[in-house]
TIGULUM-626547 format. One record per residue (C-alpha): residue number from 0; residue in three letters; x, y, z. Coordinates in steps of 0.2 Angstrom, whole numbers. Example, Ala and Ser with C-alpha at 12.3 -4.5 7.8 and 13.67 -1.06 7.14 Angstrom:
# residues 2
{0; ALA; {62; -22; 39}}
{1; SER; {68; -5; 36}}
# end
This chain:
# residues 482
{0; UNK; {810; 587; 508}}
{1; UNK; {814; 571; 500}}
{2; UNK; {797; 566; 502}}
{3; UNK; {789; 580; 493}}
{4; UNK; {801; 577; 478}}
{5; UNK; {795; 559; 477}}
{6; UNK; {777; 565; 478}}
{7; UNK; {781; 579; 465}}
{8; UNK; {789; 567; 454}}
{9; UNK; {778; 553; 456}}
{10; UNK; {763; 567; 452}}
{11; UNK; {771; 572; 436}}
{12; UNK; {773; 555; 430}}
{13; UNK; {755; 552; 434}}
{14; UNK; {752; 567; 424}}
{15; UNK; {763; 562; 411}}
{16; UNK; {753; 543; 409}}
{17; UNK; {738; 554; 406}}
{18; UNK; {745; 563; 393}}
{19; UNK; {751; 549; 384}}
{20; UNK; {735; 542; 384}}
{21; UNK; {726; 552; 373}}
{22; UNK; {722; 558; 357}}
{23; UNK; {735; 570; 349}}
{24; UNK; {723; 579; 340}}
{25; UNK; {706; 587; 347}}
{26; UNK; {692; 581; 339}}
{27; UNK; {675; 586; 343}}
{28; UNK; {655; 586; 335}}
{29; UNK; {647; 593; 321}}
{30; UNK; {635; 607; 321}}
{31; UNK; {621; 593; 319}}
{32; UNK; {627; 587; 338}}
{33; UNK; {634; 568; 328}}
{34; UNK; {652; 559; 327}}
{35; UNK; {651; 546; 315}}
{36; UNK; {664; 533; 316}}
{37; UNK; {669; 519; 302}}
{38; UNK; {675; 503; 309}}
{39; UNK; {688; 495; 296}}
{40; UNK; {693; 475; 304}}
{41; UNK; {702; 461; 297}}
{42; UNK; {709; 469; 279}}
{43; UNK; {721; 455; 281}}
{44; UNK; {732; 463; 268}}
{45; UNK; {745; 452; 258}}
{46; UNK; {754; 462; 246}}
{47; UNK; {757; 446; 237}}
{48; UNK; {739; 445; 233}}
{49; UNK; {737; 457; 221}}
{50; UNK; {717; 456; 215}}
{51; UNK; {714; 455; 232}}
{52; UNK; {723; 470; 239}}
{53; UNK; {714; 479; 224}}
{54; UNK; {697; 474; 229}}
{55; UNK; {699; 477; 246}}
{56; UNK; {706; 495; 243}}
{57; UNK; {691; 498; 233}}
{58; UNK; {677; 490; 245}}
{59; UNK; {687; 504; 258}}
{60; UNK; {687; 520; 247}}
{61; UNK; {668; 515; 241}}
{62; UNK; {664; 515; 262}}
{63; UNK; {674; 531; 265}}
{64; UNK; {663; 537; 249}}
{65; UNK; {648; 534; 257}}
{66; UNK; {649; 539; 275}}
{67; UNK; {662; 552; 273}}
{68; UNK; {667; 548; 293}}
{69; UNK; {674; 560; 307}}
{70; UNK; {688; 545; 309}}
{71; UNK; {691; 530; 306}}
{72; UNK; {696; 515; 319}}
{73; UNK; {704; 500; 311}}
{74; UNK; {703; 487; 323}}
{75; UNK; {717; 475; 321}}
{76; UNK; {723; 462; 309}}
{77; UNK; {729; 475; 294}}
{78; UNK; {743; 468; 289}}
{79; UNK; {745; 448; 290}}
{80; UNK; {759; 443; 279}}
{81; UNK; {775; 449; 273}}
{82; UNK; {781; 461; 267}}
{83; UNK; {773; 470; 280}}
{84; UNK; {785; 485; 280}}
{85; UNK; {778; 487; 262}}
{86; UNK; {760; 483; 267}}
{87; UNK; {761; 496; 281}}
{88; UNK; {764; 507; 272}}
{89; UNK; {753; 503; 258}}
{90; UNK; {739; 504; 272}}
{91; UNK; {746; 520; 278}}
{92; UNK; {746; 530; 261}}
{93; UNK; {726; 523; 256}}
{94; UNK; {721; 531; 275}}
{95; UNK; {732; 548; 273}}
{96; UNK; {724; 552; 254}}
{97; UNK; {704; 550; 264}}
{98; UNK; {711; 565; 273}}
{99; UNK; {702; 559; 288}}
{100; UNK; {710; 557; 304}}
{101; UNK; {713; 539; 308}}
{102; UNK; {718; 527; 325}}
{103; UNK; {723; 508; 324}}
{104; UNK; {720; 495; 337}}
{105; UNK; {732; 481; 335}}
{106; UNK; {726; 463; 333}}
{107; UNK; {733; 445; 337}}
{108; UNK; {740; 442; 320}}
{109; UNK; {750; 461; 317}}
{110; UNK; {763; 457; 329}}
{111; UNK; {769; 442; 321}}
{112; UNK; {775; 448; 306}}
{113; UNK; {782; 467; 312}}
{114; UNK; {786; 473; 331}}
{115; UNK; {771; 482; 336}}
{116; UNK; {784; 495; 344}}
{117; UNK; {787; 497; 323}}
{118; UNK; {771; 498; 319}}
{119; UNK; {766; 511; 329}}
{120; UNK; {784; 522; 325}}
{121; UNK; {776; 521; 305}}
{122; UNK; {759; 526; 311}}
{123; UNK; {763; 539; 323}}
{124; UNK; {774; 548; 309}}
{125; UNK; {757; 548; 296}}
{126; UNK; {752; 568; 298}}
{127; UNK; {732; 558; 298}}
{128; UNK; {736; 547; 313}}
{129; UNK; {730; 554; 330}}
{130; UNK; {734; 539; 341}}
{131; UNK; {748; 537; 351}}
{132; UNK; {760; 519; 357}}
{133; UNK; {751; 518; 371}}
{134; UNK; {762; 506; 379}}
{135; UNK; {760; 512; 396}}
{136; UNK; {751; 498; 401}}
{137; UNK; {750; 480; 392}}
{138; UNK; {750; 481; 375}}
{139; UNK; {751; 495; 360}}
{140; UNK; {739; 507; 356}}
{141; UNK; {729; 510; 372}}
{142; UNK; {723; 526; 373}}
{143; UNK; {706; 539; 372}}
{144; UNK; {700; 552; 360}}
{145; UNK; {691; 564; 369}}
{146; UNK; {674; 570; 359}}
{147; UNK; {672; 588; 362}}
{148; UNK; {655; 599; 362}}
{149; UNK; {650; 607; 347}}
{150; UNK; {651; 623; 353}}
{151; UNK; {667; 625; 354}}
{152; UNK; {670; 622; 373}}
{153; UNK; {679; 611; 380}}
{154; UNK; {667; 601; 387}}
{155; UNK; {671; 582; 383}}
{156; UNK; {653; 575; 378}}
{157; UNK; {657; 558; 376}}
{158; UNK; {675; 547; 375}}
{159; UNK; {681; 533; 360}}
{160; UNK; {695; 519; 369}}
{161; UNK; {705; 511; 358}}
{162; UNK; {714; 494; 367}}
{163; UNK; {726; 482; 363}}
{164; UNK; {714; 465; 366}}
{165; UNK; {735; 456; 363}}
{166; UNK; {737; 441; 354}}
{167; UNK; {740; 423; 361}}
{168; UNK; {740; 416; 378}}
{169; UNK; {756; 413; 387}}
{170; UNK; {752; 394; 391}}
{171; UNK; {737; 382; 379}}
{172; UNK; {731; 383; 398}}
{173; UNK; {723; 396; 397}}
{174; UNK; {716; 393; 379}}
{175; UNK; {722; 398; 362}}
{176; UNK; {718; 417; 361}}
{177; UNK; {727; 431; 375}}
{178; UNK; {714; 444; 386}}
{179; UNK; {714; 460; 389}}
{180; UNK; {726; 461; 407}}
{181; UNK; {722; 469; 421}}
{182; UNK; {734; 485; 419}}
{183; UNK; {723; 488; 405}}
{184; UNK; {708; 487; 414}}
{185; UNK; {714; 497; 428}}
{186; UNK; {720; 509; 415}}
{187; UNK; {701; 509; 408}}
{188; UNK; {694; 512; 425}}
{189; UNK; {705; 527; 429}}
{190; UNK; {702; 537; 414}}
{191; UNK; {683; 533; 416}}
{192; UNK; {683; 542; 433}}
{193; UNK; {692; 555; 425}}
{194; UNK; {682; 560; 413}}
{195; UNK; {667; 557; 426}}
{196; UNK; {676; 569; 436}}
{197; UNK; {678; 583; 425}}
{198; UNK; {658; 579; 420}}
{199; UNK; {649; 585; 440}}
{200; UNK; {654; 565; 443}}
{201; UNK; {641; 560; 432}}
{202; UNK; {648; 544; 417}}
{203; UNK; {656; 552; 402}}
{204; UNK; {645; 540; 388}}
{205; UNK; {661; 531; 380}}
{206; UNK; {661; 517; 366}}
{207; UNK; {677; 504; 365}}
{208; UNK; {685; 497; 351}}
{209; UNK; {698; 481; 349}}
{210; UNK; {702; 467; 339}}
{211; UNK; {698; 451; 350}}
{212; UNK; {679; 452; 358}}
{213; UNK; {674; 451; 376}}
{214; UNK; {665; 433; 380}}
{215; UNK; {650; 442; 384}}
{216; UNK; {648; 446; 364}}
{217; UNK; {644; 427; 362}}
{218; UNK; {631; 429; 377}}
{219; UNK; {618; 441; 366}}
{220; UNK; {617; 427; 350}}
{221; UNK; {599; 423; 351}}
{222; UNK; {590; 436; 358}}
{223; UNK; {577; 446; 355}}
{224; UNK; {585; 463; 351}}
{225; UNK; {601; 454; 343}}
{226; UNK; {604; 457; 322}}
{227; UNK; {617; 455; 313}}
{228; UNK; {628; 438; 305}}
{229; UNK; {631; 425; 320}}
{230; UNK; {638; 413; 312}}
{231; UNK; {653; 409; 323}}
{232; UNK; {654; 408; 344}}
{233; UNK; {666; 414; 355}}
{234; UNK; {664; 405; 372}}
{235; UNK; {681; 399; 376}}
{236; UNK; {695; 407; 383}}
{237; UNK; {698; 420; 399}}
{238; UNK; {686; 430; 403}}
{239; UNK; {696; 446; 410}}
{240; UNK; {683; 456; 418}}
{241; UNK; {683; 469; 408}}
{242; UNK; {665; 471; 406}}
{243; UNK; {661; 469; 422}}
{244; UNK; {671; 487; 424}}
{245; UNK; {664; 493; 413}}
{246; UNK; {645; 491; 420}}
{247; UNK; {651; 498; 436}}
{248; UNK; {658; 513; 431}}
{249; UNK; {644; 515; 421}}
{250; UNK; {650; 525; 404}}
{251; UNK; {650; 511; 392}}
{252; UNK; {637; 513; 378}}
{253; UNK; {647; 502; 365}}
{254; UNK; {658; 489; 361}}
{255; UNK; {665; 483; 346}}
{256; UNK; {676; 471; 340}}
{257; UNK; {683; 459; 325}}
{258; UNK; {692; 443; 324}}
{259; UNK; {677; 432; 317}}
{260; UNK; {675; 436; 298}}
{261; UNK; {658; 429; 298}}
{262; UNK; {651; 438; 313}}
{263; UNK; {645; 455; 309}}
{264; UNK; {630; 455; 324}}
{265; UNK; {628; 467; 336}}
{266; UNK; {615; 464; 353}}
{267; UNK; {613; 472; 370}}
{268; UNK; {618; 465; 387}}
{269; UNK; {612; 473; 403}}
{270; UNK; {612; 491; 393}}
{271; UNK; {628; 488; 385}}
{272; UNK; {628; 486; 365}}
{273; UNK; {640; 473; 361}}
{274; UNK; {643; 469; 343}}
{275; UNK; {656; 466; 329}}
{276; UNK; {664; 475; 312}}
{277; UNK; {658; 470; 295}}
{278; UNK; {676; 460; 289}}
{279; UNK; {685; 473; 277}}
{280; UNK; {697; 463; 268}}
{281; UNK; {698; 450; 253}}
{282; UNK; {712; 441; 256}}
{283; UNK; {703; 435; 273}}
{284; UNK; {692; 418; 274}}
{285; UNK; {672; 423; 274}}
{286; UNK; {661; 426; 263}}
{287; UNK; {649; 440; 269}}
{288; UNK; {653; 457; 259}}
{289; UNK; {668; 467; 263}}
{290; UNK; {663; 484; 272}}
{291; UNK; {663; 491; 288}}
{292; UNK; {652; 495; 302}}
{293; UNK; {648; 513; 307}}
{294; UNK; {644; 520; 322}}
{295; UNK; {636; 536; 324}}
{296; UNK; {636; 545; 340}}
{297; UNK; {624; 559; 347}}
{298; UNK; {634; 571; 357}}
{299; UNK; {634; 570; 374}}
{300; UNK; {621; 554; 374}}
{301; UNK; {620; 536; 378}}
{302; UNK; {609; 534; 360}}
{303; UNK; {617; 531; 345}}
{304; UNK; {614; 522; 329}}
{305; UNK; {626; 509; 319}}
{306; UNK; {623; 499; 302}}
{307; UNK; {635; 489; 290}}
{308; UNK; {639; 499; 275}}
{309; UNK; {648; 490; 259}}
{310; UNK; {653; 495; 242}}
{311; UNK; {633; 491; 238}}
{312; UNK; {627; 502; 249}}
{313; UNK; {621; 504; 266}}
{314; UNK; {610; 490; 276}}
{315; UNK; {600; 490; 292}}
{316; UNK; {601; 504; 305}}
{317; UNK; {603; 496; 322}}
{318; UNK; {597; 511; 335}}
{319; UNK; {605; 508; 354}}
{320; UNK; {601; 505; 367}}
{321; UNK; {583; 502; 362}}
{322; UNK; {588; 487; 348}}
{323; UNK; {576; 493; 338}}
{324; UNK; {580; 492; 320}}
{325; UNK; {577; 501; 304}}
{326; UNK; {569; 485; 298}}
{327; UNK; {555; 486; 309}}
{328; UNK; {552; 506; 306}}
{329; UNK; {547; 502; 290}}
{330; UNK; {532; 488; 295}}
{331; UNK; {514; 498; 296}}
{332; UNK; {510; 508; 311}}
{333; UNK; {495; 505; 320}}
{334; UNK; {482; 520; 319}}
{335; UNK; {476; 527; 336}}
{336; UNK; {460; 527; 344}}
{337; UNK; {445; 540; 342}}
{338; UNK; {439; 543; 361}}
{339; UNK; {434; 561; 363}}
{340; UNK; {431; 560; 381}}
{341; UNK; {444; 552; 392}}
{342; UNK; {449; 552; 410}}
{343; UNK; {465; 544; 419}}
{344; UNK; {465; 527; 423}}
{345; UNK; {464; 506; 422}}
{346; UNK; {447; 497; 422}}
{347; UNK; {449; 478; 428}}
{348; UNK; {442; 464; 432}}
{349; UNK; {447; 453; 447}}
{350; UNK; {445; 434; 450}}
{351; UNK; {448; 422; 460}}
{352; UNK; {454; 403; 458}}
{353; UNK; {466; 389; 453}}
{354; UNK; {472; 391; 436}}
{355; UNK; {490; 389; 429}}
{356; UNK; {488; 399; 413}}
{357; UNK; {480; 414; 407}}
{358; UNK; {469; 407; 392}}
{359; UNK; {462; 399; 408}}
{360; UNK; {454; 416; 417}}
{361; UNK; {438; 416; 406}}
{362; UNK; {432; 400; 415}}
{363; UNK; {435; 409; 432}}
{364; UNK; {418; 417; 440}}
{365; UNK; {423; 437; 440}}
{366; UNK; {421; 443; 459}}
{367; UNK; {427; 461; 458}}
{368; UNK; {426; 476; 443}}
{369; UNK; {432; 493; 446}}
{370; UNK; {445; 507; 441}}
{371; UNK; {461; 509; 447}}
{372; UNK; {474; 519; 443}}
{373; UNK; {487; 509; 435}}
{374; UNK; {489; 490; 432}}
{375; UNK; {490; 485; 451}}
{376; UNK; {487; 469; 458}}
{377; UNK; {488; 474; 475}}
{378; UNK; {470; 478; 476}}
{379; UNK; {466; 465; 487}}
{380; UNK; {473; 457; 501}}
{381; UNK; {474; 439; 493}}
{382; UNK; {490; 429; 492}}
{383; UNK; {487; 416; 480}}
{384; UNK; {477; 410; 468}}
{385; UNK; {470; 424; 458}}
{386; UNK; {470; 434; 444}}
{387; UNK; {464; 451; 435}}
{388; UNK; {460; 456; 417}}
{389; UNK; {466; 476; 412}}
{390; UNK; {458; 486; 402}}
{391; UNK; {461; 504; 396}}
{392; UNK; {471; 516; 381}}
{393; UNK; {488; 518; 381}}
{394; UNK; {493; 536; 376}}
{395; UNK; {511; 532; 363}}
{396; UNK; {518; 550; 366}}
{397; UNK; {525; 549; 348}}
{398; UNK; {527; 539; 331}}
{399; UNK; {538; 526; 333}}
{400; UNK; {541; 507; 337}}
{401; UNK; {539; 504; 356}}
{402; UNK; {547; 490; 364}}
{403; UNK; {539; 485; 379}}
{404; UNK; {545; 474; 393}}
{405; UNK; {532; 465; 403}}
{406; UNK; {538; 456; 421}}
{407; UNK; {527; 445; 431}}
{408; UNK; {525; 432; 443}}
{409; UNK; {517; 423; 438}}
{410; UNK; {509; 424; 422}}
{411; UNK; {505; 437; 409}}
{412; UNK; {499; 443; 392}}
{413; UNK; {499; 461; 383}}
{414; UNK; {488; 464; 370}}
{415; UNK; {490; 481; 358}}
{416; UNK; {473; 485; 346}}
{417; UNK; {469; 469; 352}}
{418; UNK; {487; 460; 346}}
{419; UNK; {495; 448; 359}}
{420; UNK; {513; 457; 358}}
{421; UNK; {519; 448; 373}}
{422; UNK; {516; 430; 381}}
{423; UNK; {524; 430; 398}}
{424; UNK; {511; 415; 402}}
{425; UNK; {512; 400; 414}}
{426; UNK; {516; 398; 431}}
{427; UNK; {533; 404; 435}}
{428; UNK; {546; 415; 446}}
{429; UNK; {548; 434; 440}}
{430; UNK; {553; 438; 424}}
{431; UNK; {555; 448; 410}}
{432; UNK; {549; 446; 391}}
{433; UNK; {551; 460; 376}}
{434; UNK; {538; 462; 363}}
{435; UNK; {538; 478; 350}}
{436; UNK; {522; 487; 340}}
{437; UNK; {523; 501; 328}}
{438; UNK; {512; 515; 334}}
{439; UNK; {508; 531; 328}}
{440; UNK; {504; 544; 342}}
{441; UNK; {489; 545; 349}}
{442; UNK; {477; 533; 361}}
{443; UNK; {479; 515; 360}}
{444; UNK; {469; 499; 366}}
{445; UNK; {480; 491; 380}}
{446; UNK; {476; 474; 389}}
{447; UNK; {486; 465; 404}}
{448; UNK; {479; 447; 409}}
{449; UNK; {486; 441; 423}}
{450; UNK; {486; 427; 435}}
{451; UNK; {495; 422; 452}}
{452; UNK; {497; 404; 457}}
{453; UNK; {507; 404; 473}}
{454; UNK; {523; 410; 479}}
{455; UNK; {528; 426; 475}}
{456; UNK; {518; 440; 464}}
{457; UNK; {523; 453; 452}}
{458; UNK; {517; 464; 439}}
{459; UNK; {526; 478; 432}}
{460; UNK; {528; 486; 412}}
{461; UNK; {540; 495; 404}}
{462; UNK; {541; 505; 385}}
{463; UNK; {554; 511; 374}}
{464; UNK; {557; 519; 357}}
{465; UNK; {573; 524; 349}}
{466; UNK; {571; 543; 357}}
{467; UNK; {563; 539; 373}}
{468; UNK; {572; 529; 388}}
{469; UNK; {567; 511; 394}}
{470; UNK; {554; 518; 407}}
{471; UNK; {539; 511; 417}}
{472; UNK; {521; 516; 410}}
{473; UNK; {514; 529; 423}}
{474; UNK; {496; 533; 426}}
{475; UNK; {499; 549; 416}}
{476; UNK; {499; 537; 400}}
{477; UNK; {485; 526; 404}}
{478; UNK; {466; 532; 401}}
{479; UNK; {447; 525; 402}}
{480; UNK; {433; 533; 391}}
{481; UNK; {421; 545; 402}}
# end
């Protein structure tokens, strides 16, 4: 008997943790299936700067304006100065007249000037608040908000976490800055199988938001589908884990963060958007305009689309997890071919020889020409040393940019309408390189060259659009005039 209690007991506090971990209110989609999200970081408020408190409460209400959001996430560093009782409250009372429900993630310079446990108390009492303590585990303000269906059910389409990234290392060992701990991420982890649970055991798509970034953020500075400010780097410190959760159970779609006024970038790492808030404060060092970044999700999907809106107006839509921008929507489409008379299929050309590069295929003698079905180089039984040209139309399924990801060992080229959109040339191990064309739907020219020099062989491509999931390009796309 005394074991069922404690099992009883220790099931009701389990039960309890849950509960304390979510939003107190239920907040679900519009009838347009979207939940947009406006993420306030770094206001920095210091009542004793007047002018700047002003400014920064009017680069707010000209967001809120704008975007009119479904709630908005402040993601830490709000108050930074004393009074902060006074500033809190100041906060408080601009975020209750919006009349949208808000949630605040606590950054590393809140705590220093007023307890977290105190800041929470004053949030927690504002009728607009939904967010809880959340110090169940490390930190304040760890907790969920559950996105419901848009018809009323109370199906749970997709999952917002807000967590406490803490404030500053226990020992300079360790670096400057504090992590996310490990309570936290086990914390994360649960209520991902949770939610997967409750969804046939498939990943709830979920987007996280905190104050301090994960050092994976810094990892995405210079790549192709990177855009945004980069103008500060974040590779010290401890790297917790977290993401490395987060790809295994597989639900994480987005995550954003703050700290570095001059970063406002947002890229993608192994299908992960990573990405920071626009700074929203005046008082705070930077100079890029105040705003905020805004994050639109699709219910029950791993698309969404996020851009920086300011007190001038909105700027670039980032779509995810293609990384195609709104930027390169507005470039001119390529027209399709005219080929009344198709059939499926790739025409090549196969040679044989010693080159290291694919400008160098021309002076090869051709030995082979046939069709095939799609771009194959295992057509014949030759290990090294050769090398194929591709033709045939490439059916784009609709209007949009397509990115395309070409992998081969060794090298390669893609030509689009006769445009070289990807140089994966010279001799090297397997690898991937991204190129993008704006296409309208309908037939278009599409040529592989490719050449093995030894060890290893590989060919393989890939498309994607905003609407249509990284996918490879089938036979059923590719076609040959009759």
């Amino acid at each position: 008997m005394k074991s069922l209690r404690i099992t009883l007991v220790a099931a009701i506090a389990a039960l309890a943790l849950v509960a304390s971990a979510q939003s107190t209110r239920r907040m679900a989609f519009g009838n347009d299936g979207r939940f947009k999200i406006a993420q306030f970081t770094d206001i920095h408020w210091c009542d004793d700067s007047i002018e700047a408190c002003q400014r920064t409460l009017q680069s707010l209400q000209a967001v809120i304006d704008t975007e009119r959001p479904d709630l908005n996430v402040l993601t830490g560093d709000i108050v930074t100065d004393h009074p902060a009782l006074k500033g809190w409250k100041s906060i408080i009372a601009f975020f209750e007249k919006q009349n949208i429900p808000f949630v605040v993630a606590m950054g590393n310079h809140d705590g220093e000037f007023m307890s977290k446990d105190s800041i929470y108390t004053l949030l927690t009492d504002s009728p607009n608040y939904v967010g809880i303590k959340g110090n169940h585990v490390h930190g304040y303000g760890n907790m969920t908000v559950s996105l419901y269906a848009s018809d009323g059910s109370d199906r749970v389409q997709n999952v917002i976490y807000l967590i406490d990234s803490n404030d500053y290392a226990s020992n300079t060992i360790f670096g400057h800055y504090d992590w996310i701990h490990f309570d936290q991420i086990e914390w994360y982890r649960r209520e991902s199988d949770r939610f997967a649970a409750k969804n046939g055991g498939n990943p709830v798509p979920s987007v996280a938001f905190f104050h301090i970034p994960l050092m994976e953020t810094d990892h995405v500075v210079g790549l192709p589908d990177t855009y945004g400010n980069a103008k500060e780097r974040f590779s010290k410190g401890i790297n917790s884990g977290l993401f490395a959760s987060m790809l295994e159970k597989g639900n994480m779609v987005g995550v954003f963060a703050g700290h570095d006024h001059m970063n406002d970038y947002v890229g993608i790492r192994s299908e992960v958007t990573l990405g920071f808030g626009r700074c929203s404060g005046w008082n705070a060092y930077g100079k890029l305009e105040r705003g905020a970044r805004i994050v639109e999700l699709q219910e029950g999907s791993r698309h969404f689309d996020t851009w920086i809106t300011t007190a001038k107006g909105r700027e670039a839509i980032y779509h995810s997890p293609s990384g195609i921008t709104s930027i390169e929507e507005s470039q001119q489409y390529l027209a399709p071919v005219k080929a009344p008379k198709v059939k499926n299929g790739v025409n090549y050309t196969y040679y044989e020889g010693n080159i290291e590069s694919c400008n160098e295929i021309a002076k090869l003698k051709p030995l082979r020409k046939g069709t095939t079905d799609n771009f194959r180089i295992d057509l014949f039984d030759t290990a090294d040393h050769f090398a194929y040209d591709f033709h045939a139309l490439f059916d784009a399924p609709e209007k949009a940019v397509y990115k395309f990801r070409l992998r081969s060992d060794d090298g390669a080229q893609l030509f689009i309408d006769g445009r070289m959109i990807i140089d994966n040339d010279g001799s090297h191990s397997a690898n991937f390189v991204v190129g993008k064309v704006a296409l309208e739907k309908g037939l278009h020219r599409i040529e592989i060259k490719y050449f093995e020099d030894y060890m290893g062989q590989e060919l393989l491509l890939r498309y994607q659009t905003p609407n249509i999931d990284e996918t490879p390009v089938t036979p059923e796309m590719l076609f040959i005039e009759k």
